[in-house]
C-alpha positions as CSV (number, residue, x, y, z in Angstrom):
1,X,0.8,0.4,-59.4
2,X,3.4,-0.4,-57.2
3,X,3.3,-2.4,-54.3
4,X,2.9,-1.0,-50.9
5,X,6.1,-2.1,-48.2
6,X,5.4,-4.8,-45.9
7,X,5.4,-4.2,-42.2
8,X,7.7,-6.7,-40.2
9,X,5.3,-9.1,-38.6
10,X,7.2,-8.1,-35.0
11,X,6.3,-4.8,-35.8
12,X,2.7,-5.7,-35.9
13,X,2.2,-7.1,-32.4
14,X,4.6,-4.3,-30.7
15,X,1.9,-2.0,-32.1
16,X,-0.7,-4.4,-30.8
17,X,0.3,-4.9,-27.8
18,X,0.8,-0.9,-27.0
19,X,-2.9,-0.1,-28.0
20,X,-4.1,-3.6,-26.3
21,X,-3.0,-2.1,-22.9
22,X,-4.5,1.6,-21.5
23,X,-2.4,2.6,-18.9
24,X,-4.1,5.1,-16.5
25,X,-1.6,6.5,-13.9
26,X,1.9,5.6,-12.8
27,X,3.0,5.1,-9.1
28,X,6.3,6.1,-7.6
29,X,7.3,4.5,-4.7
30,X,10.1,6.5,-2.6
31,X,11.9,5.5,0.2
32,X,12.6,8.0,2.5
33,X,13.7,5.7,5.3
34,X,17.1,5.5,6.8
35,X,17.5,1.7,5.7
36,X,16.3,-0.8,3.0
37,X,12.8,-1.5,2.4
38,X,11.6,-4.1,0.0
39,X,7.6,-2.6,-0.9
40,X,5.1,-5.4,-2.2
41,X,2.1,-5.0,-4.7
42,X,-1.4,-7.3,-4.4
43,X,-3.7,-6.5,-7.2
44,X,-7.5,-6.8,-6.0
45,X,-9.7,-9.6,-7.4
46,X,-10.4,-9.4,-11.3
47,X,-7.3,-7.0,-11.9
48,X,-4.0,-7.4,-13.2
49,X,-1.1,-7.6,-11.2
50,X,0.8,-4.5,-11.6
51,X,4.6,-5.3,-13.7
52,X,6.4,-6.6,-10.3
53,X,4.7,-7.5,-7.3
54,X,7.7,-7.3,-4.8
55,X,11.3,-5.6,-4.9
56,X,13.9,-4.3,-3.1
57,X,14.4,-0.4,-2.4
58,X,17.4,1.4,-1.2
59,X,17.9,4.6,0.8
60,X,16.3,7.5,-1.3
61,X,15.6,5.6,-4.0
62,X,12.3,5.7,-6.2
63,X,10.8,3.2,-8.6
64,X,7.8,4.3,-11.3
65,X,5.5,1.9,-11.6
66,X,2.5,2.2,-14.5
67,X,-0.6,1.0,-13.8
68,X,-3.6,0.3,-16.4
69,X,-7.1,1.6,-15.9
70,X,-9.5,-0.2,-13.4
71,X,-6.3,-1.1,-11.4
72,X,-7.4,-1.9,-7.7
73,X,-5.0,-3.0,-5.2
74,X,-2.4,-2.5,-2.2
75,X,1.0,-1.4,-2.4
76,X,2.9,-1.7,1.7
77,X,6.6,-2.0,2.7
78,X,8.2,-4.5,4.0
79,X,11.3,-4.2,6.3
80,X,14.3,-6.7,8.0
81,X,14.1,-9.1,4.7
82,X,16.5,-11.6,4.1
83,X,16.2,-13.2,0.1
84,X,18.7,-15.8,-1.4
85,X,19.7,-15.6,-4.9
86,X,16.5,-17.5,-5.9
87,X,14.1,-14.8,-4.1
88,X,13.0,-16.9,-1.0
89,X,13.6,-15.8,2.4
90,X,11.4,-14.1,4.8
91,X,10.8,-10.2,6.2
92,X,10.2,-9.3,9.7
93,X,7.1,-7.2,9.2
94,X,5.0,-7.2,6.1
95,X,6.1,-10.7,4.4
96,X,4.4,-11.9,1.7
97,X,4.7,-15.8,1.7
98,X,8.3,-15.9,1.9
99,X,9.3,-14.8,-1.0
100,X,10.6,-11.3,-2.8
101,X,7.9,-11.2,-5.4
102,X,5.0,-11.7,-3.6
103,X,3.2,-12.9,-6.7
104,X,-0.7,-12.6,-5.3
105,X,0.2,-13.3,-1.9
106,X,-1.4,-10.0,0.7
107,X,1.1,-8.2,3.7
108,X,1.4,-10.6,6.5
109,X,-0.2,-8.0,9.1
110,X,0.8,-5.9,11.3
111,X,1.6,-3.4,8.0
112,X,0.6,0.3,6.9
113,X,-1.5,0.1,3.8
114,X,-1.8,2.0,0.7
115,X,-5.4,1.0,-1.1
116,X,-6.5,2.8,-4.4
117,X,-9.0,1.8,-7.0
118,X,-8.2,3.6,-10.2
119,X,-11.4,4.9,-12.3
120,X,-11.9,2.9,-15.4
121,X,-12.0,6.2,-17.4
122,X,-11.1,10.1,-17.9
123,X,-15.0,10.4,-16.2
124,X,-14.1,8.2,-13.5
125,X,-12.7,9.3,-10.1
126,X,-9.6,7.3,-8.3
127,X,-10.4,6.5,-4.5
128,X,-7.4,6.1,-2.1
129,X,-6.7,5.6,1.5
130,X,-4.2,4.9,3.6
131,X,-5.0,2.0,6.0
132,X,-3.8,0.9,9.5
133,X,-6.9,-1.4,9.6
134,X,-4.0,-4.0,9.7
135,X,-1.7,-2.7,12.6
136,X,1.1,-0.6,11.8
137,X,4.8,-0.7,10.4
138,X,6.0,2.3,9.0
139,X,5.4,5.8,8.2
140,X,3.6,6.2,5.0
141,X,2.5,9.1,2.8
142,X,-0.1,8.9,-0.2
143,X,-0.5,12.0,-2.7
144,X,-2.0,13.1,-6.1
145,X,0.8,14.3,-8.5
146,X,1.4,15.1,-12.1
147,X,-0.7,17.3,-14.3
148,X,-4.8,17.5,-14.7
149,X,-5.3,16.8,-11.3
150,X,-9.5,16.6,-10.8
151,X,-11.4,16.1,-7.6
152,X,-9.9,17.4,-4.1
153,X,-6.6,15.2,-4.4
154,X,-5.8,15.3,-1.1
155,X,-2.4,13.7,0.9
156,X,-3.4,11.1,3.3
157,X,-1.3,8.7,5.4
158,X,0.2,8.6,8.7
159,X,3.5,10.4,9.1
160,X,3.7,9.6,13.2
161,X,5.7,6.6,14.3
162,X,3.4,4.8,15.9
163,X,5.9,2.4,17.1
164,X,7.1,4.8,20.1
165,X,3.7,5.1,21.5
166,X,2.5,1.7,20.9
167,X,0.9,-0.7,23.6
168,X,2.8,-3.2,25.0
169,X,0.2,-5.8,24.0
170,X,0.4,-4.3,20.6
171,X,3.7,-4.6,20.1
172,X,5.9,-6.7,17.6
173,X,9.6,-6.7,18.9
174,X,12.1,-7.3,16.0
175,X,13.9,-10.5,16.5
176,X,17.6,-8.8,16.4
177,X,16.3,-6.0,18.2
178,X,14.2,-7.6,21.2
179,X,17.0,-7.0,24.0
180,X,17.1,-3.5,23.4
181,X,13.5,-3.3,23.4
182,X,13.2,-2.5,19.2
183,X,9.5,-2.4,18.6
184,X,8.9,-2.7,14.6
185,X,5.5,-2.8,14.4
186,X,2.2,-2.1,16.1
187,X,-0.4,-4.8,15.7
188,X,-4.5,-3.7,15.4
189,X,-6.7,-5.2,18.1
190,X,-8.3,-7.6,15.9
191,X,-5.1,-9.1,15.1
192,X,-4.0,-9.3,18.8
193,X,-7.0,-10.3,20.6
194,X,-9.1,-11.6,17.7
195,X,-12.2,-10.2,19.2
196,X,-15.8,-9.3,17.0
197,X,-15.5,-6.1,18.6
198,X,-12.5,-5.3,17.4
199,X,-13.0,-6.7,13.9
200,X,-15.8,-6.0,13.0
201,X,-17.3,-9.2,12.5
202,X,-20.0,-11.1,13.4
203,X,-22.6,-9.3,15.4
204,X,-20.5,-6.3,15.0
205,X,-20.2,-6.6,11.4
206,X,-22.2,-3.2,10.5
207,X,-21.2,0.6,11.1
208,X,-23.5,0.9,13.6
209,X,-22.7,-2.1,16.1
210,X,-19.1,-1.7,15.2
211,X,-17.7,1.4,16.9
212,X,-14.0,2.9,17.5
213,X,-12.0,1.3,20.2
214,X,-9.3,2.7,22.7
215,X,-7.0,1.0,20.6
216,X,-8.5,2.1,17.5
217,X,-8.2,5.6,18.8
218,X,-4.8,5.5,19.7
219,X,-4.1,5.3,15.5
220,X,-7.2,7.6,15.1
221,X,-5.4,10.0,17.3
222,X,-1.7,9.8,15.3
223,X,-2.6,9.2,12.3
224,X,-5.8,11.4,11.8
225,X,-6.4,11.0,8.0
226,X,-5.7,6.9,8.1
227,X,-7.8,4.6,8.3
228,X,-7.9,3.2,11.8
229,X,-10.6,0.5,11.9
230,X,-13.2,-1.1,9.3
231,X,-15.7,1.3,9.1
232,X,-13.8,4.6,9.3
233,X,-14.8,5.6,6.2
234,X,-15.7,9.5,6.5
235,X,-12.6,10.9,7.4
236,X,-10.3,8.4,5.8
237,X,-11.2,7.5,1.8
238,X,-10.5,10.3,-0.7
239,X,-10.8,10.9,-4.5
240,X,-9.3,12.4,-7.1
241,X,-8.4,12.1,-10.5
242,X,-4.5,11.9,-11.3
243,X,-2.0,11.0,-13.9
244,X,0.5,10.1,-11.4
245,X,0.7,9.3,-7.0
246,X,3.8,9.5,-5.1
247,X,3.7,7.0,-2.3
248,X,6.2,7.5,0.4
249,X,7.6,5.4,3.0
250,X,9.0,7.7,6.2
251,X,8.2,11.0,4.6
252,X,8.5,12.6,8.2
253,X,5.6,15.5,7.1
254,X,3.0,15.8,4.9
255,X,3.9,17.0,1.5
């Protein structure tokens, strides 16, 4: 009999590593915004970072991103960055430790948030939300795309610029912008009084004690399908079941 050929030992663990890894859905990241944006990733705890945790995004560019099954996590943007060659520097909203890669390292708040946890199977729905929980930076849409969509699959986000409208207490004036009056982002209350009430915590740690704010409503009101304080769960979290979600940064409507 003769012998059957031998398969290259690098062919072995290319195969390996393809069916060691299910991927479950793929994100692409646009930026529709009239400057630069560098967007960060934070996988959730027990999950895989996703393949780059931090990058830099031009004018109308987009960047496809896969992500494996189970994936949980946030993807934000950050804006006014500054990196030198060796990827440290520092953003002026939505840094993550100084650095481009933010490499397990969360969105220095105030920042617009997209959360998902992916289902761990074809049975197994996605949720998503769009959060403002943690102030407010940018404009930020979140939708189901791609074929075999399941579930309702529903856009969420906040298209307003909550910038214009924000409270002067709220506000976070950009450092080459303060003289002019530049607001570029919109802090939460939590973050800018640091009050139970307004985070949830402590004796208000429960839906019931914890109830919207007039700040809180202010997001509520411009951003009706975001998330606008910890326990806005009914009219903010959404499923589905997707092969793909287009997140975009200042889409200006919903798609």
């Amino acid at each position: 009999m003769g012998r059957s050929p031998m398969v290259p030992m690098a062919v072995l663990v290319y195969v390996s590593l393809l069916f060691s890894v299910s991927y479950s859905s793929t994100f692409v990241i646009t930026n529709n915004c009239p400057f630069t944006i560098w967007p960060g990733t934070l996988a959730g705890s027990g999950t895989q970072p996703l393949p780059t945790t931090g990058f830099r995004l031009d004018v109308g560019q987009s960047v496809r991103i896969p992500t494996a099954l189970g994936w949980s996590g946030r993807i934000w943007a950050r804006t006014g960055c500054n990196f030198d060659a060796n990827g440290a520097g520092k953003c002026m909203t939505g840094d993550c430790g100084g650095k481009l890669e933010c490499a397990g390292n969360g969105a220095a708040p105030p920042t617009s948030l997209f959360e998902i946890t992916l289902g761990h199977g074809s049975d197994d729905k996605d949720f998503y939300d769009v959060s403002l929980v943690d102030g407010y930076n940018l404009p930020i849409v979140a939708l189901p795309t791609g074929g075999g969509l399941v579930g309702a699959c529903n856009a969420t986000g906040c298209v307003a610029d909550i910038n214009i409208s924000c409270p002067k207490e709220l506000q976070v004036m950009g450092e080459e912008e303060a003289e002019r009056g530049g607001v570029v982002a919109c802090k939460s209350a939590c973050e800018a009084f640091g009050l139970d009430q307004y985070c949830c915590s402590g004796q208000f740690a429960n839906p019931t004690t914890c109830r919207p704010s007039l700040y809180s409503s202010i997001f509520k009101r411009a951003c009706p399908r975001a998330y606008s304080y910890a326990f806005d769960d009914g009219t903010s979290t959404f499923t589905c079941k997707a092969s793909e979600y287009a997140i975009i940064f200042c889409p200006g409507r919903y798609i």
